[in-house]
Structure formats: C-alpha cells, structure tokens
C-alpha positions in Angstrom: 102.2 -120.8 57.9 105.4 -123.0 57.4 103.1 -125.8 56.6 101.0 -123.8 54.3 104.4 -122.7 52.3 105.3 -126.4 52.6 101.9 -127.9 50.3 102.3 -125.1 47.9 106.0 -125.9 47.4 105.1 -129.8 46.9 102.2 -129.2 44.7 103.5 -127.0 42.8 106.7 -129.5 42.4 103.4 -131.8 41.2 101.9 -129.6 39.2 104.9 -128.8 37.0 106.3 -132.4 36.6 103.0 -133.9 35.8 102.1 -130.7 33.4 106.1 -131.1 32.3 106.3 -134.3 31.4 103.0 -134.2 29.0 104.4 -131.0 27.3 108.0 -132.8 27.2 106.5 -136.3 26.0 104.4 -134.1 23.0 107.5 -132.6 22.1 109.5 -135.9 22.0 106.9 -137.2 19.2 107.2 -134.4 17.3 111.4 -134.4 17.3 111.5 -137.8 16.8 112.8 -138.6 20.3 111.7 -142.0 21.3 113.3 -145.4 22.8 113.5 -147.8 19.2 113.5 -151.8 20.9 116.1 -153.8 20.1 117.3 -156.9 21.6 117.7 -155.3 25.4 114.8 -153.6 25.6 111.7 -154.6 27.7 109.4 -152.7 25.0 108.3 -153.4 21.9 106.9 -150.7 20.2 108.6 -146.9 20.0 108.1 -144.6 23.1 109.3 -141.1 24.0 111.7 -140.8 26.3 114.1 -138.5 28.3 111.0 -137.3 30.7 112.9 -137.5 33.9 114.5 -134.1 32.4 111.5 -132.6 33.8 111.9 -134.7 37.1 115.5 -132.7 37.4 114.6 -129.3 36.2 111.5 -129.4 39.1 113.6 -131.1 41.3 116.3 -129.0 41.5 114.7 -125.3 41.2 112.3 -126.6 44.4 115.9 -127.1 46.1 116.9 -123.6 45.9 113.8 -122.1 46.3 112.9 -124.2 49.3 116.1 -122.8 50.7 114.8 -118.9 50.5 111.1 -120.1 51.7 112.3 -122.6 54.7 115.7 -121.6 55.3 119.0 -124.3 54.8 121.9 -123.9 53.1 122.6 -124.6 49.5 125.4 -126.9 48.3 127.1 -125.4 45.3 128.5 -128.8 45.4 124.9 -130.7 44.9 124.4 -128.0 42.5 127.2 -128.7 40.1 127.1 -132.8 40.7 123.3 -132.5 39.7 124.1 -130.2 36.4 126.9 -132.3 35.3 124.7 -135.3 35.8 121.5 -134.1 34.0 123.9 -133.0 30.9 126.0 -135.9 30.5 123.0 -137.9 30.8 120.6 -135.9 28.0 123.2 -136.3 25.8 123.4 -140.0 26.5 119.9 -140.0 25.7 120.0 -138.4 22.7 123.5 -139.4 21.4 124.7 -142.7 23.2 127.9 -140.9 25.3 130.8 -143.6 25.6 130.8 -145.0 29.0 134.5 -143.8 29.9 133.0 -140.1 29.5 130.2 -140.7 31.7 132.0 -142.4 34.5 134.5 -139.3 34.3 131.6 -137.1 34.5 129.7 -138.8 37.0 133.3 -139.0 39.4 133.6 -135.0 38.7 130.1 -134.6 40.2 131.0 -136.8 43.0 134.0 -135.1 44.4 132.8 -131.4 43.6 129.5 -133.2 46.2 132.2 -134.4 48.5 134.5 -131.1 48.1 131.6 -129.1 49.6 129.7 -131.6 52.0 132.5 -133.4 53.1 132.3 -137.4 53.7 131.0 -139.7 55.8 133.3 -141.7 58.1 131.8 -141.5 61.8 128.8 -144.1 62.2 127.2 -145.4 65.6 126.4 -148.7 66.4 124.3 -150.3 69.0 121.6 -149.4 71.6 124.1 -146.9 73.4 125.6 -145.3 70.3 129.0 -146.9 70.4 130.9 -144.6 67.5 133.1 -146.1 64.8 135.1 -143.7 63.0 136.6 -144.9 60.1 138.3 -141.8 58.9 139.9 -141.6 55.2 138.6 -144.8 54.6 135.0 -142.7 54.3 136.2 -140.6 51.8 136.9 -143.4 49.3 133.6 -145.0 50.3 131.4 -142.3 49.9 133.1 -141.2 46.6 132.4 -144.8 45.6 128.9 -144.8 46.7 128.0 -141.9 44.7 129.3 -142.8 41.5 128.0 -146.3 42.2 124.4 -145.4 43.0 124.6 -143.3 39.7 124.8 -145.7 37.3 123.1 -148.6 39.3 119.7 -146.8 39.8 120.5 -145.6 36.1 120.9 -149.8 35.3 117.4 -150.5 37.6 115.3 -148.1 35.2 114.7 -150.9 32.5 110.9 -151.4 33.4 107.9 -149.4 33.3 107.3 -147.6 36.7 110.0 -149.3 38.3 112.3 -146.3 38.8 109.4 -144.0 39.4 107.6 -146.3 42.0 111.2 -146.7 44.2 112.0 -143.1 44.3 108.3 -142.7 45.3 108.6 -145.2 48.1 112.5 -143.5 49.1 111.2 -140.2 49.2 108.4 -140.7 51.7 111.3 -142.5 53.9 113.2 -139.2 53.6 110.1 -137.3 54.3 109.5 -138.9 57.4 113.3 -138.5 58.6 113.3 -134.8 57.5 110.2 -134.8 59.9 111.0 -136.6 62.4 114.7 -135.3 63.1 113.9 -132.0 61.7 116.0 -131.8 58.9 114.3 -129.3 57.0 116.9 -129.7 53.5 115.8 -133.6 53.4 112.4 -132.8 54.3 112.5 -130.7 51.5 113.8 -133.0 48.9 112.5 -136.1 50.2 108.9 -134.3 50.0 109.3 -132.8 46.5 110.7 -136.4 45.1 107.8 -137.8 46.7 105.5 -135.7 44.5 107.3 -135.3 41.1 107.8 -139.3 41.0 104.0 -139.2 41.9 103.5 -137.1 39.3 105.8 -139.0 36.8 104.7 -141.7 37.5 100.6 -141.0 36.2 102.8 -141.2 32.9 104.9 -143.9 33.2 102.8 -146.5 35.1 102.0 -149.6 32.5 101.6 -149.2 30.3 103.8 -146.5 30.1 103.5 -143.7 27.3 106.8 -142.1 28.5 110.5 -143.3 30.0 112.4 -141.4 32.1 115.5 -141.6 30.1 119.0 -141.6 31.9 118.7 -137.6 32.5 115.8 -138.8 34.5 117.1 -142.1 36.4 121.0 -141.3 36.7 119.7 -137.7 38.4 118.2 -139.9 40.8 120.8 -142.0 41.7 122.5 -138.8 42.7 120.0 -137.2 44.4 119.4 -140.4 46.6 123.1 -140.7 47.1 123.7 -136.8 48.3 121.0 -136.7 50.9 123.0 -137.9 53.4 125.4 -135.4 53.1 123.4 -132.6 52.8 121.8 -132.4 55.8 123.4 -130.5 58.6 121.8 -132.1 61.7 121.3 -130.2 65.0 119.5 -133.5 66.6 121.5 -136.5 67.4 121.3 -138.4 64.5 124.3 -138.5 62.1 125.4 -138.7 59.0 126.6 -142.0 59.3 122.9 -143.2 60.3 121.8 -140.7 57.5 124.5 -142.9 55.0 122.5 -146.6 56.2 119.1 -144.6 55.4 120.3 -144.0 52.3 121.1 -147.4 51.2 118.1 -149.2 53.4 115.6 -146.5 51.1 116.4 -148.1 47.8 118.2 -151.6 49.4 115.8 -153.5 46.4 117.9 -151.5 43.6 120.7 -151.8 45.7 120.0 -155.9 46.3 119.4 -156.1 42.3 121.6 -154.4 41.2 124.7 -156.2 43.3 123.6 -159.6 42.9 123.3 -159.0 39.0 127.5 -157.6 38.9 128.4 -160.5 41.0 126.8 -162.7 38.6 128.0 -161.1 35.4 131.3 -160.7 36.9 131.4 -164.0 37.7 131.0 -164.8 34.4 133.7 -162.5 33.1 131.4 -160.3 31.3 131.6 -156.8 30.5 129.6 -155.3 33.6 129.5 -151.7 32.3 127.6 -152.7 29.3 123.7 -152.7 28.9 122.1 -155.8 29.4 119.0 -157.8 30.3 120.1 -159.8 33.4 118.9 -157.8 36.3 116.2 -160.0 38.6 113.7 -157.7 37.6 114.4 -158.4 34.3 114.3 -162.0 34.0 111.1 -161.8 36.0 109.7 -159.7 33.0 111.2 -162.2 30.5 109.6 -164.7 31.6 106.1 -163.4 31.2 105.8 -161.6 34.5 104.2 -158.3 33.7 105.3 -155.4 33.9 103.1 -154.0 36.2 103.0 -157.2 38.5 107.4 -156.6 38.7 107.1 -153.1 39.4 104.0 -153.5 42.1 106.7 -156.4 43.8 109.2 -153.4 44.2 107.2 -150.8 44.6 105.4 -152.9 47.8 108.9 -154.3 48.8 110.4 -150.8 49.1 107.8 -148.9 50.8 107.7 -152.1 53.4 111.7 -151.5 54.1 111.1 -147.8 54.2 108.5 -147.7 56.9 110.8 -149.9 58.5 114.5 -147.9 58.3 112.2 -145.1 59.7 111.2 -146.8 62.7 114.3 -148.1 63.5 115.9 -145.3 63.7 113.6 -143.9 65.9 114.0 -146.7 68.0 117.2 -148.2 68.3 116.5 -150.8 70.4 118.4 -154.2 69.9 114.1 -155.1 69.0 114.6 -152.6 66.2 117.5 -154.0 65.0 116.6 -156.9 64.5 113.4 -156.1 63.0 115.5 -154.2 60.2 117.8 -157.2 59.3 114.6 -159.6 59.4 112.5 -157.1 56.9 115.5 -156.4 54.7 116.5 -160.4 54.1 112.6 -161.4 54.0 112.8 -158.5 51.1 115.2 -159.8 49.3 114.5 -163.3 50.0 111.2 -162.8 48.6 112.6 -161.6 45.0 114.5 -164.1 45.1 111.9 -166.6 45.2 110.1 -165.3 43.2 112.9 -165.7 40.5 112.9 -169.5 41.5 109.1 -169.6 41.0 109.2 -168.1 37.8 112.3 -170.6 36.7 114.2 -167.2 36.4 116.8 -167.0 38.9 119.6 -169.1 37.0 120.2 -170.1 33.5 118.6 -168.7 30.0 115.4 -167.3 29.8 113.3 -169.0 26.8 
C-alpha cells in the first residue's frame, strides 16, 4: 500500500510539472515574458522563462502532502526559506531585484531553516565512526552553506538542461539514501525532485523552449541545501554524513562554481555580478554544444551520486577511497576538457 501511495505521489508530482510547465511557458508568450540575449547569455533568440516556478509550486505542495500520506514532520522553517526564496526570485525574474536584497532575503530564509532544524556541527570520520564535533563553528557553516548553494546553483543554471539534468542526477542520490536509511522526508523530496526535473526537463533539454528562471534554479539551491537538515534520522547515519551527501550530490556545481570565484576573485572582479566565466561556460563558447556540456554533467553527476551512495553504505577505508578517486577523476575530467577545448585559461575568441 505505502508503495502504491508512493508512485501516485511521484507521478502525480510528474504529471503536474510537465503539464505546468507547458501551461506556464504558453502563458509566458502571451505576457511577453521571455529571456532577451545580450552579451551573457548562452542563447540567441527570445525564450520564455521563469518555469521552475512550477518546479516550486509541485515541489513544495508534494512536501506537505507527503507528510499527511507518509507521515514526517513539517519544517515551518523549510516552509518559509522556500516562500521567501521563490518570491524574491520571480521578482528577480520579472524585475532584476538588486543583489543586496536578495542576499538579505536569501540569509532570512537561511536562519528561519536553521531556527527550526537546527545546524549541523557533529560529523564522523573513519571506519569506526570517530566523531568530530565542531560546535558553533556549524552554525556559521551551515548558514553559509545555505545562502552559498542558493546563489551558486542559481549562477550554474546558464545552459540548457544543465540545472535540470543535476537536480535529476541529486535527487536519485537522495532517493536512494531516503531508501536505504529510511528516511522517509528525503525519500520524499529526493523522489519528487527526481520526477519534476524529469519532467522539466522534456522542456528544457536542447534545444530548450523554456528556462527555469531563478524562481526555478535558486529554489533548488535551497532545497538541496535543507535536506540535510530535515531529516530526523532514527538509523545511525547523521546529519553530518547527511551534510557531505549534500555537497558530494551536486560536487560538479559545487567544483564549477568555486573554481570560477577563485578565479574572478583573483582577478579582483566583482564576483556577485552575472557573467560568462563558469567552466561550463567557456566550454559552450567555444563551440561545445549545448547538449554535449550538459550530457558531461549530467553523466559526471549521476557517476558521483551512485558513488556517495555506496560509500556511505560502506564505510570501509576501500570506500573512501573510492569516493576521493571518483570525485577528483570528476573534476579532473572537466578540467581537461577545458584544456582540450583551449578553454580553461585566457579569452575565449
């Protein structure tokens, strides 16, 4: 019975995002409300946008109803974050919000998350669970992991698919965990964001014929960020290990996206600002396709993924080092791909 409940809650999550999107893509045409290129973008001709709104609305009313139909507590705190997120983020869409105002907004969300979930500061290390508790410290690093996951995964959507194809390869890692551990409130969302982004991304592969808009892509980053701290685990696996799950699920966007502010910061530039710098992006500049970038992540991802989930089924010093090995070869090969593509340094003719 629980499983039957379980595959009509995920396709009707499907069902409504795919169905959503078309309505909400229609819609944008006839209201005029469409991504114009200019000298950032990665398109060139005018393309409706703001679709991950649907992503958020699904998203979020399969959160409270999964709580009623398989029983975990709601976060008022989640709640909240994920409201302030979605309407700081239309209005970006629509308007162009100064950044000051977002950050503000995207910090409110992150300590009304914290305020009800707490923090993460305990983690374990090792074959034999040797626990490091890093106490306050944890409370500044997970407020900063929030607000930073926001606006990164918000800075990785520049591409079509490529923010649709990474929270479909994260949310079958959560999937499994939710499985595995039984964790039925990540089970829950890692299943639904599995299907919406499924169903997202019909639209939005390349060619796409829709973006997901920052309502879409900075909801994300939060969602992907609060998982961790949702959960309220009766196995023996943590928050902490819940935290490194997290990160090791989207560690491409997070690799991209940290390499990129250490370059431009580097260079004394002004990191919040939109730009066209991100490895994905040079790869795309310089006549990679869009589809070919996007299929590199996508792969990459779900490769790390598989892997994070073993691991931590595992813990064995093998399964450690398997993890690092998988997560450098990952990034390695991006990177080396850049150098292939005379990408990786300098302009981009």
């Amino acid at each position: 019975m629980i499983i039957l409940v379980e595959l009509c809650i995920f396709s009707g999550a499907f069902l409504a995002t795919y169905f959503g999107v078309g309505w909400f893509r229609s819609w944008s045409v006839r209201r005029g409300v469409l991504d114009l290129p200019n000298e950032r973008s990665s398109h060139v001709t005018p393309t409706p946008r703001g679709g991950g709104l649907i992503i958020a609305i699904v998203m979020l009313v399969t959160y409270v109803g999964g709580a009623f139909a398989i029983t975990y507590d709601l976060s008022w705190g989640f709640l909240l974050g994920a409201a302030l997120i979605v309407l700081v983020s239309w209005m970006d869409d629509l308007y162009s919000v100064p950044f000051i105002w977002r950050l503000a907004t995207h910090s409110l969300a992150a300590a009304a998350l914290l305020y009800d979930n707490g923090f993460i500061s305990v983690f374990a290390i090792g074959e034999g669970g040797r626990v490091i508790d890093i106490g306050w410290v944890g409370a500044v690093l997970t407020f900063c992991w929030v607000v930073w996951l926001i606006n990164a995964y918000n800075f990785m959507d520049g591409i079509d698919g490529i923010a649709g194809i990474e929270a479909l390869a994260a949310g079958l890692g959560w999937t499994a965990l939710g499985i595995n551990w039984n964790l039925p409130v990540v089970f829950v969302l890692g299943g639904t964001l599995t299907f919406v982004s499924f169903a997202f991304l019909l639209h939005n592969w390349p060619p796409a014929r829709i973006f997901m808009g920052d309502a879409g892509s900075a909801f994300l980053g939060f969602v992907f960020a609060a998982v961790p701290l949702l959960s309220k685990p009766e196995s023996n696996i943590s928050k902490g290990d819940l935290l490194i799950a997290g990160v090791l699920f989207v560690w491409l966007f997070v690799f991209d996206s940290v390499f990129t502010f250490i370059r431009r910061a580097g260079r004394f530039e002004k990191v919040w600002q939109a730009h066209r710098e991100h490895l994905y992006q040079r790869l795309v500049r310089s006549s990679y396709s869009h589809k070919k970038t996007t299929l590199v992540y996508g792969l990459s991802s779900l490769v790390v993924s598989a892997a994070t989930v073993i691991w931590l089924a595992d813990r064995s010093l093998r399964a450690y080092v398997m993890i690092v090995v998988i997560v450098l070869a990952q990034s390695l090969l991006i990177l080396a791909l850049c150098l292939k593509r005379k990408c990786l340094f300098g302009d981009i003719s």
